[in-house]
C-alpha positions, 0 to 999 in steps of 0.5 A: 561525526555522525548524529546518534539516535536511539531509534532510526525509522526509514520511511514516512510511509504508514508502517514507519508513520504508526510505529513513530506514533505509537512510540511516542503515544508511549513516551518514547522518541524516535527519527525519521528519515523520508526520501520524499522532499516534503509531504507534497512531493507526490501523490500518496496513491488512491483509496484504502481499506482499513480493516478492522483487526488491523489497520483500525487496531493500529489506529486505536494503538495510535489513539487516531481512531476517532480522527480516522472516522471523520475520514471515511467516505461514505458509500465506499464500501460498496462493490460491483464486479463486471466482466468485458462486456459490463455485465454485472455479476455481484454487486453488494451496496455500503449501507455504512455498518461494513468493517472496512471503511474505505479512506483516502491514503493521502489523508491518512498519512496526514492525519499520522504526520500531524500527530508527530511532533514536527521535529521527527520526520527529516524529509530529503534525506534519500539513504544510499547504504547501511551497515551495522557497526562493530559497536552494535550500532547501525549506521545509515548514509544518505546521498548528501554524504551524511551519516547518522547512527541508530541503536535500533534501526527499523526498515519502513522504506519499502518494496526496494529496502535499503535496510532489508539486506542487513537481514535477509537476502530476499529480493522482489520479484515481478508478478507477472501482472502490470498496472497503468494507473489514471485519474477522472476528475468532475466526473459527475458533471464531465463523465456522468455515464462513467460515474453511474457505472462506477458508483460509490465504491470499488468496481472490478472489471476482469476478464481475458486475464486482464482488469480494469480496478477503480475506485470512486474517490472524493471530489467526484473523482475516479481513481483506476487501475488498468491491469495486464498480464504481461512481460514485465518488459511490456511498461518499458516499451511505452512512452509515458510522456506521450499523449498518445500512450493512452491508445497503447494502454486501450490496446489489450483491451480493444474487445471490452465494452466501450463503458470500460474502455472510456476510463482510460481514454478519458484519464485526466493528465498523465498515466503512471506506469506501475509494476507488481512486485512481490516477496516470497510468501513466508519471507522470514529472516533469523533475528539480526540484534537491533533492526528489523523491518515493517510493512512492504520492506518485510513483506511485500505483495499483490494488492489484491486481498487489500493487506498491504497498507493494513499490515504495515499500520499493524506492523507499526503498532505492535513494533511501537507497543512491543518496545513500550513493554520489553527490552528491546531484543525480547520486543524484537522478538516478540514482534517478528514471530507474530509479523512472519505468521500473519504476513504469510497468512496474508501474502498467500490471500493475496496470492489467491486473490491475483490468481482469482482476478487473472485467470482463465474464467475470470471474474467467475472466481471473485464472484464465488469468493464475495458470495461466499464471504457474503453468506457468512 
């Protein structure tokens, strides 16, 4: 016979993490049910940065703002946005009274699951189907061939949601953009050249509808993303767990200055494939009684107006102060048609964004839209 829960949450991600916190900020219990083995299971990605309207309102929701402070690394939020060649056209420095401090995502996900009591995350249990029962419960089968059942389910397992299908239809589709992602360690002492040209914070070198996207991190690390405009056959056709993919990698941009062109070849350890893919801007579904979604399983988009992680923590947070205040199909409610708006809001920034870096007279269009915010 199944375990029953009141409220199911699927994913430990930053979204199903917030909405966990602030229910039980609000003296409510709820599960979750993470595919990872353990927190260790795997890197949790690089930097973050945590906006003020959302992410850090979901923090104060959370009662964790003032532990996020002490994780904020300082110089971070500052920019520099080159073309191939590395010349710099905008540069703006952190003199640290910036709205969106930059944080590691590891760290951030730790300082979440440490404020939960240790029996509410259930790590290993990888969800192979969903249903929704005669009896108004949802029921959620895991790959161990367990069930459990939920009288609230809610989807914070991402871009390939398991839960999404008992609301909507829609399903990812690819962007037309694909990173390999790296990693530089010591660089100070190893790669000085790459760490004066990376400096503090973020840099973006754009051009010939590719990228090269990093960001310092702790520890003397770099953390990059190399973008390419491409098919999105064009990662299946390189082999990953050969050295030599680096000079595949370095292919497309064989013309960019070679200060650029070291971030990949110097990579320390493996290089990761990752593919972009998004949900229709304004992905919305009819209310579905007792399950909804949050963060990338409702919404999923470019990274490129850094909304992700920041809408899946103010997911959280508002689903978590919705509940605390409402019965549960008015909370539901009321927190669907506030998440559509801003998500759709959000999904075509990001849309802009992605068109602004790949076009035809990158990076002239970032450019124009940092001094543009700059000027305000």
């Amino acid at each position: 016979m199944s375990i029953h829960h009141p409220i199911v949450i699927i994913g430990a991600g930053l979204g199903g993490l917030t909405l966990a916190r602030v229910l039980h900020v609000n003296g409510i219990d709820s599960v979750i049910y993470e595919l990872d083995s353990s927190r260790y299971a795997r890197s949790q990605g690089g930097m973050l940065d945590i906006h003020e309207e959302s992410g850090q309102a979901a923090l104060h929701a959370a009662d964790l703002y003032t532990e996020f402070r002490g994780l904020v690394l300082p110089g971070g939020e500052a920019m520099r946005v080159l073309d191939k060649y590395a010349v710099t056209h905008f540069a703006d420095v952190d003199e640290g009274d910036g709205s969106r401090p930059e944080v590691d995502r590891g760290a951030l996900r730790d300082l979440l699951l440490d404020s939960l009591p240790t029996s509410v995350v259930h790590w290993g249990a990888k969800v192979v189907a969903v249903q929704s029962n005669s009896d108004g419960t949802h029921e959620i089968f895991f790959e161990d061939h367990t069930s459990v059942t939920a009288d609230l389910l809610v989807g914070a397992d991402g871009a390939w949601s398991k839960v999404r299908p008992l609301v909507s239809d829609a399903t990812p589709a690819y962007s037309g953009v694909s990173f390999v992602e790296g990693y530089l360690h010591d660089v100070e002492s190893r790669h000085p050249d790459i760490a004066q040209l990376v400096g503090t914070g973020m840099l973006f070198a754009l051009g010939d509808r590719k990228g090269l996207l990093v960001h310092r991190e702790f520890d003397e690390r770099v953390h990059f993303y190399a973008a390419v405009t491409a098919p999105e056959t064009w990662l299946s056709t390189l082999d990953f767990a050969d050295p030599m993919v680096k000079q595949a990698v370095l292919k497309p941009f064989s013309d960019w200055d070679p200060s650029l062109r070291a971030l990949i070849a110097a990579a320390d350890g493996p290089l990761i494939p990752r593919a972009i893919h998004l949900l229709p801007i304004g992905h919305r579904w009819s209310r579905v009684p007792d399950v909804t979604l949050v963060g990338d399983a409702a919404h999923l988009m470019s990274p490129f107006a850094g909304e992700g992680a920041n809408l899946a923590m103010q997911d959280g947070a508002e689903l978590g102060r919705a509940l605390a205040t409402h019965p549960m199909e008015t909370a539901l409610v009321h927190y669907e048609e506030a998440m559509f708006a801003r998500a759709a809001t959000a999904a075509a920034e990001s849309a802009e964004g992605l068109a602004l870096c790949f076009g035809e007279d990158a990076p002239k269009g970032m450019v124009a839209m940092f001094t543009a915010l700059g000027d305000r």
